[in-house]
C-alpha positions as CSV (number, residue, x, y, z in Angstrom):
1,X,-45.6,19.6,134.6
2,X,-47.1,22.8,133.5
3,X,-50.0,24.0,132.4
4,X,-49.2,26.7,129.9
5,X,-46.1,27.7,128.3
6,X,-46.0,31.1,126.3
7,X,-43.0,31.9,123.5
8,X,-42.5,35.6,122.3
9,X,-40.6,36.2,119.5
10,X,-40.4,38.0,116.2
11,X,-39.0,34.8,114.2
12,X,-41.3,32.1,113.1
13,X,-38.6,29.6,113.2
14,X,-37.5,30.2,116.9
15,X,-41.1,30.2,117.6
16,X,-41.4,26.5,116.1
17,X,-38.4,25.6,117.5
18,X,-39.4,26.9,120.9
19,X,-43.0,24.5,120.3
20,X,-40.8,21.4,118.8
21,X,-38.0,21.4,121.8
22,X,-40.3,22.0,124.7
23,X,-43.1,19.3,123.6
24,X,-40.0,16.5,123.4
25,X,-39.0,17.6,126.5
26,X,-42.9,17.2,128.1
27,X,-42.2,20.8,130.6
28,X,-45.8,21.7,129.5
29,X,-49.1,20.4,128.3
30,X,-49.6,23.3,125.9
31,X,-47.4,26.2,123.8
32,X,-48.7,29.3,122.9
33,X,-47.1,31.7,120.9
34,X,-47.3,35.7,120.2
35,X,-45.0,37.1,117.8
36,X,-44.1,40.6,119.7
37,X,-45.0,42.1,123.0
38,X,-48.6,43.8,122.0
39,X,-49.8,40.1,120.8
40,X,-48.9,38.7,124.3
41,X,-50.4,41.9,125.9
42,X,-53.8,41.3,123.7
43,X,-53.6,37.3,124.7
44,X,-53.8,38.3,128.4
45,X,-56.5,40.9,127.6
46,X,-58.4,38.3,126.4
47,X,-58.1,35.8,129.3
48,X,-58.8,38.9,131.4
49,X,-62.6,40.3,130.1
50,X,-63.5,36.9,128.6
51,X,-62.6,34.2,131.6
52,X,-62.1,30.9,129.3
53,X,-64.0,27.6,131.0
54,X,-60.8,25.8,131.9
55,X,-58.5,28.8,133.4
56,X,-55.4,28.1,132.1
57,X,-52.9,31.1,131.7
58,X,-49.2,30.9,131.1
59,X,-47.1,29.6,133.8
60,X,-43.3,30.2,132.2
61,X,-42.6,32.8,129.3
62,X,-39.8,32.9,127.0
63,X,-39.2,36.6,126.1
64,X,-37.3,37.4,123.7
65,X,-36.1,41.5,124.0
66,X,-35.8,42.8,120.5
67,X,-39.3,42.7,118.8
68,X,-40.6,45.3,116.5
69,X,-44.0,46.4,117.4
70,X,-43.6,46.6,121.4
71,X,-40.3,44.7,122.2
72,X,-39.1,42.7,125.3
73,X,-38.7,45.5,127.9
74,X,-41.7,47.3,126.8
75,X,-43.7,44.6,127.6
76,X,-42.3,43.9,130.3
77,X,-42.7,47.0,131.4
78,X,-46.7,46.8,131.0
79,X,-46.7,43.0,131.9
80,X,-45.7,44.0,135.4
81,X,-47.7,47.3,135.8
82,X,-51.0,46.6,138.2
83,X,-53.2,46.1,135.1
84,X,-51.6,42.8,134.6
85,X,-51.0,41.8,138.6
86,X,-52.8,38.7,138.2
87,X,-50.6,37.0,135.5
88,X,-47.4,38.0,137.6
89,X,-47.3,34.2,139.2
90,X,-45.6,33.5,135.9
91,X,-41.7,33.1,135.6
92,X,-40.2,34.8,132.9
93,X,-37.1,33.9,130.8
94,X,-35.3,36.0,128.9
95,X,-34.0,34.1,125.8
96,X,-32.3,36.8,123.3
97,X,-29.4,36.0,120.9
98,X,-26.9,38.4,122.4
99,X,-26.2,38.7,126.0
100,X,-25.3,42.3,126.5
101,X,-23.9,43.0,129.7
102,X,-26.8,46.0,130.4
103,X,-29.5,44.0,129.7
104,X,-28.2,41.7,132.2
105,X,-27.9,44.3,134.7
106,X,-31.6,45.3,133.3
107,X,-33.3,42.3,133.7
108,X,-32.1,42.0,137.7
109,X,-34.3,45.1,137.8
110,X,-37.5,42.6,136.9
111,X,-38.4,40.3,139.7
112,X,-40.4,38.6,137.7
113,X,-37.4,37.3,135.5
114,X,-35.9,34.1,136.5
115,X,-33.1,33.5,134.1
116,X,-31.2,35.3,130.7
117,X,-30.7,32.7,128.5
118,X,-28.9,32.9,124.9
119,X,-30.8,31.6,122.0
120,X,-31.3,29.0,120.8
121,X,-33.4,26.3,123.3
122,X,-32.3,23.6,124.1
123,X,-33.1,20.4,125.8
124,X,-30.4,20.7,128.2
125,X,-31.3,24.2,128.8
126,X,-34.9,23.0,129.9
127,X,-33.6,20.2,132.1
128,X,-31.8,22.9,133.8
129,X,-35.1,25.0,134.1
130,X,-37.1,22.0,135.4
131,X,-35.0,22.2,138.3
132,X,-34.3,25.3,138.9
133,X,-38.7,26.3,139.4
134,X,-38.9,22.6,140.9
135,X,-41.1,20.6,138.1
C-alpha cells in the first residue's frame, strides 16, 4: 500500500472522484489534492524548506494536462528540473479526457510517467496500476 497519493486537476468533481475511487480501492493511506500545477509545485515547496515529522511525500500522481494556472506539461516540466530531484521516486499518471496522439508521443519523453490514462478512474483501472508498480 502506499503512502501518499496526489490528484491534480482543475475540476473539483474529478478531484472527489479521484479521493472516493482510490480510498474504496485501499492503493493508499492518504489523498491529497492540488487543483493546477503551481499548487502541487507550492505542496512540494513546502515539504522541501519545512521537513514535516512523519516524511511522507507522494508516491503516485495523477496529472491531469490541461490546467489553467500552470498546466500538466508545465509542471512537469519543473517537477523534473533538479530543484525537484528528490520527489522524482514518484510515478506519474497521466489521466486527461482526450488522448491525443502527440501527447502520447510527449509523455514517452518523461521518464517519470508510467501510464496515459483517459478520464474518468476507475476501479479497474487501479487494479490494473496495482500491478503494474507491484503493490
Amino acid at each position: 500500500m502506499l503512502e501518499q497519493i496526489l490528484c491534480i486537476d482543475d475540476d473539483p468533481i474529478t478531484l472527489m472522484l479521484c479521493k472516493k475511487v482510490i480510498s474504496k480501492s485501499q492503493i493508499s493511506h492518504e489523498i491529497i489534492t492540488a487543483q493546477n500545477g503551481e499548487e502541487a509545485l507550492h505542496h512540494f515547496n513546502t515539504l522541501k524548506y519545512h521537513k514535516n515529522k512523519d516524511n511522507k511525500k507522494p508516491e503516485l500522481i495523477f496529472l491531469d494536462l490541461n490546467m489553467p494556472v500552470m498546466g500538466g506539461w508545465e509542471f512537469l516540466d519543473h517537477f523534473t528540473s533538479p530543484d525537484y530531484a528528490e520527489f522524482n521516486s514518484a510515478n506519474v499518471i497521466v489521466l486527461s479526457s482526450t488522448i491525443d496522439p502527440e501527447d502520447l508521443a510527449k509523455a514517452k519523453k518523461y521518464p517519470i510517467i508510467i501510464d496515459f490514462l483517459s478520464k474518468p478512474i476507475t476501479q479497474p483501472m487501479l487494479e490494473y496500476l496495482k500491478k503494474k508498480i507491484d503493490l
